[in-house]
C-alpha positions as CSV (number, residue, x, y, z in Angstrom):
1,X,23.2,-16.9,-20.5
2,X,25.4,-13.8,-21.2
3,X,29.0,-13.6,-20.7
4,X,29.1,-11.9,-16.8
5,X,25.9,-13.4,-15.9
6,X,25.8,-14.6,-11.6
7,X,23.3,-17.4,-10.5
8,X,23.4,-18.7,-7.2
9,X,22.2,-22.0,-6.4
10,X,21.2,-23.5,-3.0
11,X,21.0,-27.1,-1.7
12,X,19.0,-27.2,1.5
13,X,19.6,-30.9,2.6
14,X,18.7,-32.7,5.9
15,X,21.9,-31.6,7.8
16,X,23.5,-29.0,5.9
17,X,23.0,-26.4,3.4
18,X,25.2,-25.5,0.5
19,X,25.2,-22.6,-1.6
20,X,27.5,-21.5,-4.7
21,X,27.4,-18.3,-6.8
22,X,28.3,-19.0,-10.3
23,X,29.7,-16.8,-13.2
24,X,29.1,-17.2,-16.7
25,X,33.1,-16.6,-18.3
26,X,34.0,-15.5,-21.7
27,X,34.3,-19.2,-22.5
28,X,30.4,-19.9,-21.6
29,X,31.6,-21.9,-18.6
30,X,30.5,-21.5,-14.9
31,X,33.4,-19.7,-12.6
32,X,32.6,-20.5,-9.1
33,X,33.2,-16.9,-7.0
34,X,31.5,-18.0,-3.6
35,X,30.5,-20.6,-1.7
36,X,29.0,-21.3,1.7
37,X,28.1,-24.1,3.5
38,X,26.2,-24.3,6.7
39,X,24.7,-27.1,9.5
40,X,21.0,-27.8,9.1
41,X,18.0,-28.7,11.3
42,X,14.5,-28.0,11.1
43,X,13.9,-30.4,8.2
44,X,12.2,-34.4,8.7
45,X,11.0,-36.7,5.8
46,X,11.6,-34.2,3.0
47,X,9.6,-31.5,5.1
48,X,10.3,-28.1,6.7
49,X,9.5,-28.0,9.7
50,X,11.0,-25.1,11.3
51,X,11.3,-22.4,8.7
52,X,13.2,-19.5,11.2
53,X,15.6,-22.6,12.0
54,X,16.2,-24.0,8.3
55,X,16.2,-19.7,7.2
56,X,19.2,-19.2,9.8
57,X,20.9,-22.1,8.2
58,X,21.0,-20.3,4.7
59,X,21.3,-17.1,5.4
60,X,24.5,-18.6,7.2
61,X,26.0,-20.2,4.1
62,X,24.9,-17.2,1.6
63,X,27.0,-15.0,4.0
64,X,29.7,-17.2,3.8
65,X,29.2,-16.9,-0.3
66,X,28.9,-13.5,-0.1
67,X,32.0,-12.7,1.6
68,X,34.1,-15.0,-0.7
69,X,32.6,-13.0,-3.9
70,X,32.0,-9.9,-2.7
71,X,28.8,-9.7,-3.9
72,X,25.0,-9.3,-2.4
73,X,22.8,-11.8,-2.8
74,X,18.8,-11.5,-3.0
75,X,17.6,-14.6,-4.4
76,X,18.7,-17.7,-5.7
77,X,17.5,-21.6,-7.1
78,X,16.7,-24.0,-4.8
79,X,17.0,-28.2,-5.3
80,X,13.9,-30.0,-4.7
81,X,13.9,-33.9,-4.5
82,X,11.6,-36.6,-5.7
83,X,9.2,-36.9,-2.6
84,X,8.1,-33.6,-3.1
85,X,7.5,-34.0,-6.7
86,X,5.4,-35.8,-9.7
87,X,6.6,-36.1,-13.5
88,X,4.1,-36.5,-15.7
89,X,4.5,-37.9,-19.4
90,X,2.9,-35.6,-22.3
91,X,2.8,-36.3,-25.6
92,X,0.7,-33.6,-27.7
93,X,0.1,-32.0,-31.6
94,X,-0.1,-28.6,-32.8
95,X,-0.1,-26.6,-35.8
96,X,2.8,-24.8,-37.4
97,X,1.8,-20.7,-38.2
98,X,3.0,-20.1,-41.6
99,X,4.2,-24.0,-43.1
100,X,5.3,-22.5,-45.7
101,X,8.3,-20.6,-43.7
102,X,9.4,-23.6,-41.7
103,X,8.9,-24.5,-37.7
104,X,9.9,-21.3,-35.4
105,X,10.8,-21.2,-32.0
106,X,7.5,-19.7,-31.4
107,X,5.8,-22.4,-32.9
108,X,7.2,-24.4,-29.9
109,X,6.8,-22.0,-27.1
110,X,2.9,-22.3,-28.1
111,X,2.9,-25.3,-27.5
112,X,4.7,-25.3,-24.3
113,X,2.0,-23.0,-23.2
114,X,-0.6,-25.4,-24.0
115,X,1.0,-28.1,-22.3
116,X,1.2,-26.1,-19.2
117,X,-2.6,-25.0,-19.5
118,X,-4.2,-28.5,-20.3
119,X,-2.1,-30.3,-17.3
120,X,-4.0,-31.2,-14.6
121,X,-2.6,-30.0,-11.3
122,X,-3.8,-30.5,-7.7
123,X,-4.7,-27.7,-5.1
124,X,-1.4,-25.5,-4.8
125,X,0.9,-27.6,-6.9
126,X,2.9,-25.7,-10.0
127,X,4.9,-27.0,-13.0
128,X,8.5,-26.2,-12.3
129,X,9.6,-27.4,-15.6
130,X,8.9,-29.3,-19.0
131,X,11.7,-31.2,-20.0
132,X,11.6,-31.8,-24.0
133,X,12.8,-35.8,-24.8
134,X,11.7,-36.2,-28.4
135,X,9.6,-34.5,-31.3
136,X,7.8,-35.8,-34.4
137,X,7.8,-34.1,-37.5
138,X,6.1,-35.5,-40.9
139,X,6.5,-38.9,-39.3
140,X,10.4,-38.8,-37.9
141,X,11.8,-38.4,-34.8
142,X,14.3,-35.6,-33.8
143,X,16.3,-35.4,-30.5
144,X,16.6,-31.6,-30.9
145,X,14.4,-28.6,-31.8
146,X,13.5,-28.9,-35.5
147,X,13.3,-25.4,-36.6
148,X,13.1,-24.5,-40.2
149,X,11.5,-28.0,-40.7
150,X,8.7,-27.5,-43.4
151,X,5.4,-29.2,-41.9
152,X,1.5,-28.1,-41.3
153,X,1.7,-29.8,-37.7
154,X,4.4,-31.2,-35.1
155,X,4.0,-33.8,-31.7
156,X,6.4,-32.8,-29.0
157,X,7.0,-35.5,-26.2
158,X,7.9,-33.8,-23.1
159,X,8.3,-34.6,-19.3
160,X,6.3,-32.2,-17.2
161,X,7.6,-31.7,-13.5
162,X,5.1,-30.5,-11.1
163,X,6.4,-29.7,-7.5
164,X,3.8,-30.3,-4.5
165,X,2.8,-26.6,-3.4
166,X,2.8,-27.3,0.4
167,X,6.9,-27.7,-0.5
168,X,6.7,-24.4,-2.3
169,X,5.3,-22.6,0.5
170,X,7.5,-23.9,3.0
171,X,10.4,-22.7,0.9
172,X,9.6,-19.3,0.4
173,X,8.8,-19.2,4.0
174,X,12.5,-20.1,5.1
175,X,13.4,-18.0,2.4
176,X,11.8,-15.5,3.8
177,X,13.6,-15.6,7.0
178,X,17.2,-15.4,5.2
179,X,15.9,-11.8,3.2
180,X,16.2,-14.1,0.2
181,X,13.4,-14.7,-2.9
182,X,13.5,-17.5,-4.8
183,X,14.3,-17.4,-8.9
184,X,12.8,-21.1,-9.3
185,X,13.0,-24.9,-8.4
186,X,15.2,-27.2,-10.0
187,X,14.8,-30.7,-10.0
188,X,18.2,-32.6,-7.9
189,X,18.4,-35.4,-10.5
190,X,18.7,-33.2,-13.3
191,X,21.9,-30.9,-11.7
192,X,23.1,-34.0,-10.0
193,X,23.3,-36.1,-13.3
194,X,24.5,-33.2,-15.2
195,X,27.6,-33.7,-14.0
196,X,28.0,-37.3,-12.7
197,X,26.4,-39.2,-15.5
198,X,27.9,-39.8,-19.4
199,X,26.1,-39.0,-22.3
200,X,26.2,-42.8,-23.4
201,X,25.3,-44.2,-19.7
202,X,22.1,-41.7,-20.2
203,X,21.5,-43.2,-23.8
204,X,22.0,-46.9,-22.7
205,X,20.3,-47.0,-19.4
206,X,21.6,-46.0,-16.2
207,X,20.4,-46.3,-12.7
208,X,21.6,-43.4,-10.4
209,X,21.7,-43.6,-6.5
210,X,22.3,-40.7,-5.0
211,X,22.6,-41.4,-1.4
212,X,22.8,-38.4,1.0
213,X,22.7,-38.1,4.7
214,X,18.7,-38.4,5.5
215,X,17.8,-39.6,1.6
216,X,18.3,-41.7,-1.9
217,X,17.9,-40.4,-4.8
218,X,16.9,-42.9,-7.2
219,X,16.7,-42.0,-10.9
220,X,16.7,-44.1,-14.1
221,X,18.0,-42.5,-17.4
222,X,17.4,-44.2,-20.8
223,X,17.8,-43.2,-24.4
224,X,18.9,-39.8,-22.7
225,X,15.5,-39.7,-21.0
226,X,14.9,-39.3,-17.4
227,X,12.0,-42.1,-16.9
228,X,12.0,-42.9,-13.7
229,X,12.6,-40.5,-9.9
230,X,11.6,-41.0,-6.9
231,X,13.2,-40.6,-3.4
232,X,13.8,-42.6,0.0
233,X,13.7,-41.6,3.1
234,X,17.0,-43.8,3.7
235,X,20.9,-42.5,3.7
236,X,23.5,-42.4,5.2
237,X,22.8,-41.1,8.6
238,X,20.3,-43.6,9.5
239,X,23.3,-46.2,9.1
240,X,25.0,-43.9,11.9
241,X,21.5,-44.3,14.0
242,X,21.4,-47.8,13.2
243,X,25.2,-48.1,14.9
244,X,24.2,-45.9,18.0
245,X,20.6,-47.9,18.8
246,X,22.4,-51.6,17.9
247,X,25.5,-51.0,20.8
248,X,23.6,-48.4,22.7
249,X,26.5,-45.7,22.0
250,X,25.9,-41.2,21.1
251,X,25.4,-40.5,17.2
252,X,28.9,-39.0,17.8
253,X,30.6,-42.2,19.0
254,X,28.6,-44.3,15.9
255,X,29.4,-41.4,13.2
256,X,33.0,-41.9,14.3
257,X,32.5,-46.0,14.2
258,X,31.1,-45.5,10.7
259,X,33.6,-43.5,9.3
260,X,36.2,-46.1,10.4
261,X,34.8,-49.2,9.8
262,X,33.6,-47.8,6.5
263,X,32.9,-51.4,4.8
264,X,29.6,-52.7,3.3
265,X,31.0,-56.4,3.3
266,X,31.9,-58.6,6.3
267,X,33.7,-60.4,4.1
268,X,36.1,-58.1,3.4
269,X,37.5,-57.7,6.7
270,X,41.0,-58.6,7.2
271,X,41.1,-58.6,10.9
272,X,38.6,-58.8,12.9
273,X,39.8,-57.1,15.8
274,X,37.9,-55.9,19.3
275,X,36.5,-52.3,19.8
276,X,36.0,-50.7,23.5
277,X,32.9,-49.1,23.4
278,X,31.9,-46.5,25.7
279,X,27.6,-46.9,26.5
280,X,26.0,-43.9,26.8
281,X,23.5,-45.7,29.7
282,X,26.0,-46.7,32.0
283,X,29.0,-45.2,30.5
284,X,30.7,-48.5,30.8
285,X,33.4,-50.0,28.4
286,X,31.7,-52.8,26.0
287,X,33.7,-54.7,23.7
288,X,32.3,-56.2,20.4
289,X,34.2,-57.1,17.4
290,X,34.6,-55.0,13.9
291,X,32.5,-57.3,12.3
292,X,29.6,-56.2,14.6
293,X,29.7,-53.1,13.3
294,X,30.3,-53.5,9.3
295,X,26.9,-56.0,9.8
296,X,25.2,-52.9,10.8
297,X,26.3,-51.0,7.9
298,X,26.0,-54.0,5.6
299,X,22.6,-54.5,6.1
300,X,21.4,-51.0,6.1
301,X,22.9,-50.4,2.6
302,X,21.4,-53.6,1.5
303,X,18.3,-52.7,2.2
304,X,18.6,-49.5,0.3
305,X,19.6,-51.3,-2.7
306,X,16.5,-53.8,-2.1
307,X,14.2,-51.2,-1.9
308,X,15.3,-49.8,-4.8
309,X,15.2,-52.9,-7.1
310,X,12.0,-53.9,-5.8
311,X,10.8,-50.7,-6.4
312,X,11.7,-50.9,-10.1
313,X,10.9,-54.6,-10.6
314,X,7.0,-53.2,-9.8
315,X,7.3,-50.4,-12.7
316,X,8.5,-53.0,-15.0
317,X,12.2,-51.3,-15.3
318,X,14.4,-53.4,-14.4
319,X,15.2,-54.9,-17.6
320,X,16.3,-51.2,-19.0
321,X,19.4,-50.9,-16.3
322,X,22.8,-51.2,-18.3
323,X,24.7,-49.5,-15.6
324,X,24.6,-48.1,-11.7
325,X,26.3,-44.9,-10.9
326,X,26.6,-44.7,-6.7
327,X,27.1,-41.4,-5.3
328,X,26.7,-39.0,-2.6
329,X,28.1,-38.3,0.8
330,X,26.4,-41.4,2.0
331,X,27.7,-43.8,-0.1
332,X,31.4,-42.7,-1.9
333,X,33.2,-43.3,1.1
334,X,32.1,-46.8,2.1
335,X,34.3,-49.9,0.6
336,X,32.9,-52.4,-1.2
337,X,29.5,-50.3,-1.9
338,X,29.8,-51.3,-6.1
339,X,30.3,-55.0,-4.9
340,X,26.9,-55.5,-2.7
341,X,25.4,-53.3,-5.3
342,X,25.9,-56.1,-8.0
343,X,24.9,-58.9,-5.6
344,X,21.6,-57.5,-4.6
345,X,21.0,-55.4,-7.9
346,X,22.2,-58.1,-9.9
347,X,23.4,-55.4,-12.5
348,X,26.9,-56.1,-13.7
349,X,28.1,-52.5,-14.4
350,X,28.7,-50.6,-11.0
351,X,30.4,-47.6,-10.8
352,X,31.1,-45.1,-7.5
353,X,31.7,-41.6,-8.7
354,X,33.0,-39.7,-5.3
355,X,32.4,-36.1,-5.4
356,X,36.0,-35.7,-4.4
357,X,36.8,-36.8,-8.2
358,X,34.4,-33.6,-9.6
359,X,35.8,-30.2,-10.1
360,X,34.6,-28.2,-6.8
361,X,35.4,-26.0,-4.1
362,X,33.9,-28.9,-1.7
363,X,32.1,-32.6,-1.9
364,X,29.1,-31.4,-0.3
365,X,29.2,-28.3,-3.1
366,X,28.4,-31.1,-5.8
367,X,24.9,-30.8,-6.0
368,X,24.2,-27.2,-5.7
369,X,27.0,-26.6,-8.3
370,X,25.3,-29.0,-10.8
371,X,22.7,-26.5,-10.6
372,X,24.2,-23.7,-11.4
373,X,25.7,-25.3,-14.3
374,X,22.0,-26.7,-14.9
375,X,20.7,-23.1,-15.5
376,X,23.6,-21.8,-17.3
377,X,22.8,-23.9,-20.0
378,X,19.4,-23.1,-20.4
């Protein structure tokens, strides 16, 4: 993109939506001028459910953005996570124009468009993006566009990501109700691991959990391909349900529990002192102990992780794991997340990576601002 250049991105999550507007500087780097954040309803199990509701909720954070830059906003990129969409693995030939004059970049867009024509795509879905991993030319393998490479014909191995249209239209719905059109989807993983993940942990193999409030991420990178994403309907908030349901107690009350018992070991607590609780039946004092409540969180972040490598043991990937990356608002804060991820993953390499440690206005900007960073390098 062009020096001046302003994209605005916009995470619309479970409970909250985030949006950044982005300038490209004379350096080629994104300069964040706005940013707005907002609480969220409306949306269950990766649906929208109530579009005015979840439309309020962005027009509230644009404004927020669009008082910080000074600037109007009209449309912008919105995230869209593995439940709502399928990758599909194409690997296909064409001819080069003139051979004699070397591969151009038209030669490639060609056969982009024949990719995107022969795909086969159920009622209402739409690609949302073709993701280049590897081409072939007079029998090698090159990471990067070979133009100028003399050859009569070329393979191209490319991930296709095709977004369910019922998703679509429920996005330009609540976009609709925020005055806002949308510029395209981008794929969470893709703006989340742009900044999170190292170029060698992509080569090598890396597992990604990206644990939000209502949702996990879970993506597998190898050979700096993305070959694996899919999403749970399990974070961090359910571990705040699980607390309020177990001791009878408000989602206020077992947020607040979480937040300071934030442990996914029992074993790691020191003291395992008594805690007045306050029922929200009888409104009553019960005591239980600490421990009580790190079980909770212990075994719903357990499970997580069990899903997950069960889930990956069945596509036969297992074995291609070198490293695990935890993030996300539901996870970075918890102690001891890294160790019950090596007991139950039984991968050696963990790693947390709070969004406190990356470069933006906010943690719950992370996402939204890989993004933007996403499509300015495009």
């Amino acid at each position: 993109m062009a020096i001046g250049d302003i994209i605005v991105g916009l995470d619309i999550g479970v409970s909250r939506v985030s949006c950044v507007i982005g300038q490209v500087n004379k350096f080629s780097e994104i300069e964040v001028i706005g940013y707005g954040l907002s609480n969220n309803s409306g949306i269950k199990r990766g649906q929208i459910l109530d579009y005015e509701r979840v439309g309020q909720s962005i027009r509230d954070a644009v404004n927020s953005a669009e008082q910080i830059s000074e600037l109007s906003v009209n449309s912008a990129y919105v995230n869209i996570k593995g439940m709502n969409v399928r990758i599909e693995k194409v690997v296909m030939e064409s001819e080069v124009e003139r051979p004699n004059d070397g591969m151009t970049v038209n030669d490639i867009y060609n056969l982009y468009t024949k990719i995107q024509i022969s795909t086969r795509l159920e009622r209402d879905e739409q690609i949302i993006d073709i993701l280049p991993s590897a081409y072939v030319v007079n029998g090698r393998l090159y990471k990067e566009e070979p133009i100028g490479a003399f050859c009569k014909t070329f393979q191209m191995e490319v991930e296709v990501v095709i977004a369910r249209g019922d998703y679509i239209v429920g996005v330009q719905k609540a976009l609709k109700y925020a005055n806002l059109k949308i510029d395209g989807l981008i794929l969470e993983t893709l703006a989340t691991s742009n900044i999170i993940l190292m170029p060698e942990e992509k080569q090598n193999g890396v597992l990604m959990l990206d644990i939000g409030g209502g949702h996990t991420d879970i993506s597998l990178y190898k050979r700096d391909k993305l070959e694996f994403y899919t999403t749970l309907p399990v974070g961090g908030d359910h571990i705040t349900n699980d607390i309020a349901l177990t001791f009878d107690i408000n989602t206020e009350e077992a947020e607040k529990l979480k937040r300071q018992y934030n442990l996914a070991l029992v074993s790691m607590i020191t003291n395992n002192h008594e805690i007045k609780l306050t029922s929200k039946a009888a409104g009553t004092n019960d005591v239980v102990k600490c421990s009580e409540i790190v079980q909770v969180i212990e075994a719903r972040i357990k499970e997580i992780y069990q899903l997950t490598r069960r889930m990956l043991q069945e596509k036969g990937m297992i074995t291609a794991i070198n490293t695990v990356v935890l993030t996300g608002q539901g996870i970075s804060n918890i102690v001891g997340a890294e160790e019950l991820a090596t007991r139950t993953l039984k991968i050696n390499q963990v790693r947390v990576c709070s969004p406190k440690l990356i470069n933006v206005i906010k943690p719950q900007h992370t996402t939204v601002y890989g993004m933007v960073r996403y499509i300015s390098g495009l």
